[in-house]
N, C-alpha and C positions, 0 to 999 in steps of 0.2 A: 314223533319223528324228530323236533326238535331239539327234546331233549336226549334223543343218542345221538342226532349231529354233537350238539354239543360235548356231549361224554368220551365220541369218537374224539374232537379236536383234543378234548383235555389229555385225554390218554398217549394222542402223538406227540403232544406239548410235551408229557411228561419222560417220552421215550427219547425223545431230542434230547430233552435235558441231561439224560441219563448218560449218551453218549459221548464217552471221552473225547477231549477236546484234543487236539495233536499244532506242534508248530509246521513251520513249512517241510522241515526235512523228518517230519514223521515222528516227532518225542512227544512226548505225554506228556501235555502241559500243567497235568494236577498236580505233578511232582517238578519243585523247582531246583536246580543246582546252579553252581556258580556260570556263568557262560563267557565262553572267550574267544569267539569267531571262530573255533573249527571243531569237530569231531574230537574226542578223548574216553577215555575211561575211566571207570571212579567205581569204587567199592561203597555199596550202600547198605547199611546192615551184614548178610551173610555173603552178596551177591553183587557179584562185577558186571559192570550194565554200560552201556555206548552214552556217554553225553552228547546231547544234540550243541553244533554251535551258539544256540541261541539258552543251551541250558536245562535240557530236560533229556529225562531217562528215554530211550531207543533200544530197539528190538529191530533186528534187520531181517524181512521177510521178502525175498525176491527170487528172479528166475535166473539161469544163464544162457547161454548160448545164444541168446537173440538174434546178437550183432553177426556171428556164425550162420544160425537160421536164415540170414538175408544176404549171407554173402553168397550161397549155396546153392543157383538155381534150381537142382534139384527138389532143395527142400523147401524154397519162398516160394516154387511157379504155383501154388496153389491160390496161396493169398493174394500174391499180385494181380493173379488173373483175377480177383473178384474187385478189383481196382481199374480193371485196365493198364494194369501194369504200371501204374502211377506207384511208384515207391516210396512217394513222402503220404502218401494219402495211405499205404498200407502200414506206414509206421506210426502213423497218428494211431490208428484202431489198434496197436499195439500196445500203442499208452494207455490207451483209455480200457484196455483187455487189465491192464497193470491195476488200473485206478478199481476198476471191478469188482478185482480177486481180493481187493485189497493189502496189495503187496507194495511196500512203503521202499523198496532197495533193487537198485540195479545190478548190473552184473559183476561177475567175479571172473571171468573169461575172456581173454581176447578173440575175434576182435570188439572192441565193444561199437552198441549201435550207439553213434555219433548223437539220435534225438535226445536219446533217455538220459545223457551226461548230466544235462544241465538240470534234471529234473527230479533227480535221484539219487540218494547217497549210493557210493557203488566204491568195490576193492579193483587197484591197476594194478595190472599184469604188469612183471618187469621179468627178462631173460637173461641169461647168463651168456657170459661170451662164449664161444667155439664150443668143443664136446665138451656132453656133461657127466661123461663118464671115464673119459681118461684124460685127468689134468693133473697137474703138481700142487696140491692147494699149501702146499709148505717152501713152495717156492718164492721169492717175494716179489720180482717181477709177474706169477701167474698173480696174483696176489693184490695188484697195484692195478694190474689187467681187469681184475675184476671188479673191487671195488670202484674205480674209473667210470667201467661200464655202467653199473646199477648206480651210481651216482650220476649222472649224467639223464636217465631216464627218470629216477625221482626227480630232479630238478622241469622236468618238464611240469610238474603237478604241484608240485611243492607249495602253491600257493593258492589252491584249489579247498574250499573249508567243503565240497562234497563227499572228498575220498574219505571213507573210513579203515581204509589200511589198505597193505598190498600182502600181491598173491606172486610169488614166485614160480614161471612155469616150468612144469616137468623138472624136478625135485633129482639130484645125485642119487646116483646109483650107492647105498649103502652094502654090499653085498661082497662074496668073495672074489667076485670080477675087479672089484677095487685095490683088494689085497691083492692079485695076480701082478696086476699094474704096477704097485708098490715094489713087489718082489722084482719085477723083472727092469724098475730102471738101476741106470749104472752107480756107481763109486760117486760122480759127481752132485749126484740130484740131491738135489736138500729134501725131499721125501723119502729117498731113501736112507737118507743119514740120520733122519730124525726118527725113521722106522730100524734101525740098527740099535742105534742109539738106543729105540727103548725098549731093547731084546735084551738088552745087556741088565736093565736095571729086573730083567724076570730070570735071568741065568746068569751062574757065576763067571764060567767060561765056555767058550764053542762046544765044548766035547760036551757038558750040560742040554746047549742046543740040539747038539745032535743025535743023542738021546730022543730028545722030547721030537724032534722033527724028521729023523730018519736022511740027516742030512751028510757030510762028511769033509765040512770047514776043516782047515787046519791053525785057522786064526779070525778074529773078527775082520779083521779083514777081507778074507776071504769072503765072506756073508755080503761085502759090499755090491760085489757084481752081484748078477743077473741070476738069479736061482727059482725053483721051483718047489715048493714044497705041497706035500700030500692033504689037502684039506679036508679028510676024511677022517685025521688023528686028531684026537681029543687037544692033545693042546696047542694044534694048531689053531681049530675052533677057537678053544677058547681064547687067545692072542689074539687073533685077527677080530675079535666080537671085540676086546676093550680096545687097541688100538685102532679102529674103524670108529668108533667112541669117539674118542681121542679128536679124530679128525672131524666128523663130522662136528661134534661143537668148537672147533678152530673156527672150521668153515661159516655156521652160521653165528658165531661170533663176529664175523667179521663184515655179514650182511646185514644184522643189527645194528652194527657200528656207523653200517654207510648211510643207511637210511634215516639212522637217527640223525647224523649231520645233516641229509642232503634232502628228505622227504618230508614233507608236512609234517606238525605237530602232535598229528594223533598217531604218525610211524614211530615217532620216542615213545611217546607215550607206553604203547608197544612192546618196544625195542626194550624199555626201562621195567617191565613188569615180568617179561619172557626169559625163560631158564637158560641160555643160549650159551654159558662158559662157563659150566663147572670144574671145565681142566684146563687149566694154563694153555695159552696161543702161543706160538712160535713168536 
């Protein structure tokens, strides 16, 4: 009997030992990198991997909607009620549901739940100002508009070594509703000048255009106002697929640029790695 007590301890001795060792925010301390107070990325070998602030390779494994889940009485009155409807008592068994499953990363969703912040590397939500399906993004007042805004909200985190990046919500409409938009603002709008504009560099003159588009310009200028084109012909398709291109890496050109000034270090880091301007920006 004693000696499988003892063989037993040996064996858990040896299982402990075996078990990776992790820093606070969840890195694998078997493997050391440089450390610099916040969250980054680093290519090791073949493979791009989260640095912990304190210097070690991370793997983000966590849930969403928590902070949602609790805002929701629909969907918390279960849990609460096994609380008494004590809220901070039903967040605690939440962490510790966290700690469990062993999941080392908070959420990725707003709203997030206020407990888990402090306790858990996790991506902020940031929004875009007004609609995010009909704006001027080539305008440079929309443009100042925006960057302002998402600059402003990283600055609230900015100095936070938890964040491992951010999550932009509910993403532009890339689609031919975006082209409609285009077509139909006026002579003024700098989206549609810089959409004229790069009609000109696929055709030689209008009558070219109007061929391809079923339209019946009598000048580039004409094409400035407000028109409608059939998005069912092949080359309008295919226009509206590269200038939608075009734009959307303007766009998230120009989200990369804010966050790298304005967000924590591991958003450059990011910003500095991510494909986001292979076509010239306005």
């Amino acid at each position: 009997m004693r000696v499988s007590l003892w063989l037993l301890l040996a064996v858990s001795a040896n299982l402990a030992a075996a078990q990776p060792a992790y820093d606070r925010y969840g890195g694998h301390t078997g493997v050391k990198r440089k450390a610099t107070g916040w969250f980054r990325i680093e290519q090791i070998g073949q493979r791009w991997t989260f640095i912990t602030p304190e210097g070690h390779p991370y793997i983000a494994l966590g849930a969403n909607h928590v902070g949602k889940f609790f805002s929701d009485p629909k969907q918390s009155g279960a849990i609460l009620a096994r609380f008494d409807g004590n809220r901070e008592k039903a967040e605690v068994a939440i962490g510790e549901s966290f700690r469990k499953l062993g999941l080392n990363a908070g959420e990725a969703y707003a709203p997030l739940l206020a407990s888990l912040k402090p306790r858990l590397p996790r991506i902020e939500d940031v929004s875009y100002p007004g609609d995010r399906t009909r704006f001027d993004l080539f305008d440079p007042a929309v443009r100042e508009a925006i960057r302002s805004h998402v600059a402003k909200q990283c600055r609230t985190f900015a100095n936070d070594p938890w964040v491992i990046g951010i999550g932009f919500l509910d993403q532009p409409v890339w689609t031919s509703r975006r082209m409609e938009y285009f077509r139909g603002l006026g002579a003024s709008a700098p989206g549609k000048r810089r959409y004229i504009d790069w009609l000109r560099t696929r055709y030689p003159d209008s009558t070219a255009l109007n061929q391809a588009y079923a339209t019946t310009f009598s000048s580039w200028e004409d094409a400035l106002d407000a028109f409608k084109a059939d998005a069912t012909r092949p080359a309008v398709q295919s226009d509206d697929s590269e200038f939608l291109a075009i734009a959307a890496d303007s766009f998230y050109a120009l989200l990369a640029e804010t966050v790298h000034e304005a967000g924590p270090p591991i958003t450059s880091s990011l910003a500095k790695n991510s494909c986001c301007a292979p076509h010239p920006t306005p």
